[in-house]
N, C-alpha and C positions, 0 to 999 in steps of 0.2 A: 672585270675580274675582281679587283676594289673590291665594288659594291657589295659580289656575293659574297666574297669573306666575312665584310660589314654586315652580313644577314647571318652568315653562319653564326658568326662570334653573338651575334645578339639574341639567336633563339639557342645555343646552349647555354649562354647567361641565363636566358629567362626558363630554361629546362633546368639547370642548377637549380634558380630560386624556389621553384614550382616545387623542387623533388624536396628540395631542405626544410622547406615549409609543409610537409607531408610528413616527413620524416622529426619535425617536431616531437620532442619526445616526453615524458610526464614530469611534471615540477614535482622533482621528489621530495623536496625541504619543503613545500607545504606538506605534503603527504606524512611525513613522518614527523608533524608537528599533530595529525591526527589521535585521539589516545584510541589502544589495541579495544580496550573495552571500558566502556561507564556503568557502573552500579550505582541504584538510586533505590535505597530498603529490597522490596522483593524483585524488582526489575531488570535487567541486564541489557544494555545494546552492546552487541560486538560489531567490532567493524573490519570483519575479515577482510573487504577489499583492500585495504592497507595493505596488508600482507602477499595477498594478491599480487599486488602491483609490485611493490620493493623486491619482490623475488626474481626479479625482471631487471634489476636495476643496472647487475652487473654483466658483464661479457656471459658468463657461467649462471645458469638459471639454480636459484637456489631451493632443491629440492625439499632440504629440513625445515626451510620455512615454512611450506603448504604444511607440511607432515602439524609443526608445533602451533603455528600459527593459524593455521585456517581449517585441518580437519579435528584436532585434537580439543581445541577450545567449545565448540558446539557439536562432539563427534556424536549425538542422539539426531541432531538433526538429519547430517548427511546418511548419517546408517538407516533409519529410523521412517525418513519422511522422503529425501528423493530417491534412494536406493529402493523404495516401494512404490511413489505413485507412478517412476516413469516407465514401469517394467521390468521384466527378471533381464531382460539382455541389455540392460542400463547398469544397474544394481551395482555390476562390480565400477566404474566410476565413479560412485561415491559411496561403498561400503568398503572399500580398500583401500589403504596408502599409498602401494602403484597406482590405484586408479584417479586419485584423486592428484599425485605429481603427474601423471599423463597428459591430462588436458588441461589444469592450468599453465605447465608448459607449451603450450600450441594455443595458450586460450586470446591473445592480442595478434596474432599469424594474417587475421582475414579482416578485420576490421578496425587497426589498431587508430584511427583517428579518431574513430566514432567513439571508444573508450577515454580516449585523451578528453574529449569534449564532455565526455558525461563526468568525468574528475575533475575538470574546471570549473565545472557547476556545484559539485562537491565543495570544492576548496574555495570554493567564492562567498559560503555561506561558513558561520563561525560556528560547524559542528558539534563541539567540544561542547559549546555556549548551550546552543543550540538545542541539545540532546538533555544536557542536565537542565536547564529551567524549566522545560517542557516536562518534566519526570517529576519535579519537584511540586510542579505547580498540578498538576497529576494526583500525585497524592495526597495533597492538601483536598481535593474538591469531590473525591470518591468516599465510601464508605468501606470498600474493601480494597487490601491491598493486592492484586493478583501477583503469581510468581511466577513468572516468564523470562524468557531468552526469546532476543531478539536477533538476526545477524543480517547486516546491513552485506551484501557479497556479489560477486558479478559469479554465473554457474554456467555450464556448457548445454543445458538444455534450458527452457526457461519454462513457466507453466502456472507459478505458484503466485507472482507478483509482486503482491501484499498480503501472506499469510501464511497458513501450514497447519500441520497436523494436530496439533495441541499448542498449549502456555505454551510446555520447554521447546515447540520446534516451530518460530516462528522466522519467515525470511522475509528479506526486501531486494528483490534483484532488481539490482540498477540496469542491466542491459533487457530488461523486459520489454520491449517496443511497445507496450500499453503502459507504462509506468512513467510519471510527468514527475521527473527526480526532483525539482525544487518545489512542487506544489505537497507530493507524499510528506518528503522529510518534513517540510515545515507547518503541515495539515492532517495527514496522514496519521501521524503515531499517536494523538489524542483518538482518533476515531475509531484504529484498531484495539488501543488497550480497552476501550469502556466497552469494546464485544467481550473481551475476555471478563472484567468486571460485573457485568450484567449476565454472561454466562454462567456464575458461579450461583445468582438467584435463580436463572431461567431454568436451570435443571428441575428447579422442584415443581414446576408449572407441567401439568397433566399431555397442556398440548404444544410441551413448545417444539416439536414437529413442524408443527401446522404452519403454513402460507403467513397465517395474521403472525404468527409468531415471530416468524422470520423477518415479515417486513416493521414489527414494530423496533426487533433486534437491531435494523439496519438505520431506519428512521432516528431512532435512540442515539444511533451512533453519530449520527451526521447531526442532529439536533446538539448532541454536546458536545461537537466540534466549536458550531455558534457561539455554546456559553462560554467555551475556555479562553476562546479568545475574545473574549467581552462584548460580542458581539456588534464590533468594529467593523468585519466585513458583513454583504449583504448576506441572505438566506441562502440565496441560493450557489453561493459559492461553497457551501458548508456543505452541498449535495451533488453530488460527483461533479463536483468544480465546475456547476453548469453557470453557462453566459446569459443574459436579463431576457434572453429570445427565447433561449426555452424552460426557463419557468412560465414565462408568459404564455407560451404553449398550453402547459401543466394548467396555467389557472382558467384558462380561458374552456379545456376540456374536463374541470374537477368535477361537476356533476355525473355526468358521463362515466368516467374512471369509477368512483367509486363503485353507480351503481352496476357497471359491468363485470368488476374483479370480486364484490363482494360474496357473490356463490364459489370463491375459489379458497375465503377464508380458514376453513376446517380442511381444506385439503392438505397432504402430508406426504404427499410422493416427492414435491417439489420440483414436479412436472406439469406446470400450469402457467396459464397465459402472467397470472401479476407477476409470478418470480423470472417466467423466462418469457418475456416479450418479444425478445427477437428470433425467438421460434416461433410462436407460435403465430404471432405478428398481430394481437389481438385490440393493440392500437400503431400502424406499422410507421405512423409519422411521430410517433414518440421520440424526443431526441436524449433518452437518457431511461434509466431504469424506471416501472410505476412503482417498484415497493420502496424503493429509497425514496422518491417524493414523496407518497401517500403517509409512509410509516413519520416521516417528518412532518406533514403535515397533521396529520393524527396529534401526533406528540405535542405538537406547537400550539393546536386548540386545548390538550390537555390542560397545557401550564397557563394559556391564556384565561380558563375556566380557573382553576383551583390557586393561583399565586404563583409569582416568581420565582419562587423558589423550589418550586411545587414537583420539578423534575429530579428533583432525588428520592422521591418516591416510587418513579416507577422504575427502581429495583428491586421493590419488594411487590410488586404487583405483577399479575398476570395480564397476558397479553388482551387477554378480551374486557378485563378489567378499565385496563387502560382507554381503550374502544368507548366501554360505555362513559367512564367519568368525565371523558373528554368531550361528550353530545357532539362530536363530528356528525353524526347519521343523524342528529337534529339542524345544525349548520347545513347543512349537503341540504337535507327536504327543502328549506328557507331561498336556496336558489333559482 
C-alpha cells in the first residue's frame, strides 16, 4: 500500500512539473525592453508582436492594446493587404477593430508554447541592435532610399511570410511554419528591401514581367545579401539558406539548367518551369528554387566580369542587359 502511494505522490509530482513547465509563460521584461517601432530615414520596422503578446499579460486581455498598438499603427496593411488576399469571408478579421480584438484574443488558445519558443528566439537576439545597424548600414550601400513599413507580427491566417502588397504593406509573420525566425530577421531584411530598391528601377525596364526578369530581381537579391554582409558567409547561404549539398547539386547540373530554362526567359505568365519548379517539376531533384540560384549566379559572373564594385550598377540596367554583360551564356558554352 506504501509503495503505491510512493508511485502516486511521484507521478502527480512529475504531472505537476510536466504541466508548470508547459504552462511556462512569456518573459515579458524582455519583451517590453523591445522598441514598438524603429525608423531609419524612409524605412519603418514595427514590431506589432510586442503588443501582441503584452495584451495577454494580464488576467484581463487588453483589448485597446490591439485596437492602438497593432491595428492602428500599420492599419493600410491589415485593411489593405490581408483583408484582400485572404478573401471577402476573412476581410472583416482584419479590416475591423472587433475583428482584429477577436482573434488576437484566442490567438495563443492552441498553441501557446510553440509562440513562447518563437519569442525566445526573438529575445535571444538584440533586436533593437539588430534592426537599426542593418537599416543603417542599408542605406549607406543603396542608391535609393525606398519608403517602406515593415511589421514584424504573429496573424491568424498566415500566407504572406516575408512580403506584401506594396513598400507601405510589408509583413513578417513569425508563426509562418515556412519562416526560419533567426535566419529572416538576421538575413532576410537586406534581401527584401533591395527588391523594393531595385523595383523602383525595374519598372522602367519594358520587360520586367518576364521570367529573366524576375529571376535576376531575385538573384540581385540574394547576391546583396553576400555583399552586405561582407561576404563572410559562404554563397550559398546568401540563397535560400541552402546547405554545401545543394549548391553542389546546382553546380554540378549548371549546364543543363541553363540550357533548359532559357526558352522560358521572355515568358511573363509566371507560369513556367524556372519560376515555379515544383510544379511543373522540370528538374524534380532540385533542392531549392532555379531562378534564385541562376539569377545569382548570373549576377556573380556579372561582377566577376566588370569589377567589384560593379553590382551597383545593375540598378540601372535591364534584365537582359545584365544577361549579356555578364557572358554567362559564354561561360555556360566553355562547360
Amino acid at each position: 500500500m506504501r509503495l503505491i502511494t510512493l508511485i502516486l505522490g511521484i507521478l502527480t509530482f512529475l504531472s505537476y512539473t510536466i504541466t508548470k513547465a508547459q504552462n511556462t509563460d512569456f518573459d515579458y521584461k524582455k519583451i517590453e525592453k523591445i522598441s514598438d517601432s524603429i525608423k531609419i530615414q524612409n524605412i519603418t520596422i514595427h514590431n506589432l508582436f510586442k503588443s501582441q503578446i503584452l495584451a495577454h499579460r494580464n488576467n484581463e486581455f487588453d483589448s485597446i492594446m490591439i485596437v492602438k498598438n497593432v491595428y492602428l499603427p500599420h492599419q493600410k496593411l491589415w485593411d489593405s493587404c490581408y483583408a484582400q488576399i485572404f478573401g471577402d469571408e476573412n476581410a472583416n478579421r482584419f479590416n475591423t477593430k472587433e475583428g482584429m480584438i477577436k482573434w488576437n484574443k484566442t490567438l495563443f488558445e492552441k498553441s501557446k508554447n510553440e509562440f513562447i519558443e518563437k519569442t525566445k528566439t526573438i529575445t535571444s537576439i538584440n533586436l533593437n541592435k539588430l534592426i537599426t545597424t542593418n537599416l543603417k548600414k542599408f542605406n549607406r550601400l543603396v542608391p535609393y532610399q525606398p519608403n517602406a513599413k515593415i511589421s514584424i507580427l504573429f496573424t491568424s491566417i498566415t500566407g504572406i511570410g516575408f512580403g506584401g502588397c506594396d513598400a507601405q504593406q510589408f509583413a513578417l509573420e513569425l508563426n509562418n511554419k515556412s519562416i526560419d525566425i533567426s535566419y529572416t530577421l538576421e538575413k532576410g531584411l537586406p534581401h527584401e528591401l533591395n527588391h523594393l530598391v531595385y523595383e523602383n528601377f525595374r519598372n522602367k525596364d519594358s520587360d520586367k514581367s518576364s521570367a529573366l526578369s524576375q529571376t535576376i530581381d531575385e538573384g540581385f537579391a540574394c547576391y546583396f545579401t553576400y555583399i552586405f554582409f561582407d561576404k563572410k558567409n559562404p554563397e550559398y547561404e546568401a540563397v535560400e539558406n541552402m546547405t554545401k549539398e545543394n549548391w553542389n547539386w546546382f553546380i554540378k547540373n549548371e549546364k543543363e539548367i541553363f540550357t533548359k530554362t532559357k526558352s522560358y526567359f521572355s515568358d511573363s505568365s509566371g507560369n513556367n518551369p524556372l519560376l515555379r519548379n515544383e510544379k511543373h517539376k522540370l528538374f524534380p531533384e532540385a533542392p531549392k528554387s532555379l531562378n534564385y540560384w541562376l539569377g545569382f549566379r548570373i549576377v556573380s559572373k556579372y561582377v566577376e566580369k566588370n569589377g567589384q564594385n560593379s553590382w551597383k550598377d545593375i540598378y540601372k540596367l535591364t534584365a537582359k542587359e545584365v544577361l549579356e554583360k555578364s557572358e554567362y551564356e559564354k561561360y555556360i558554352e566553355k562547360l
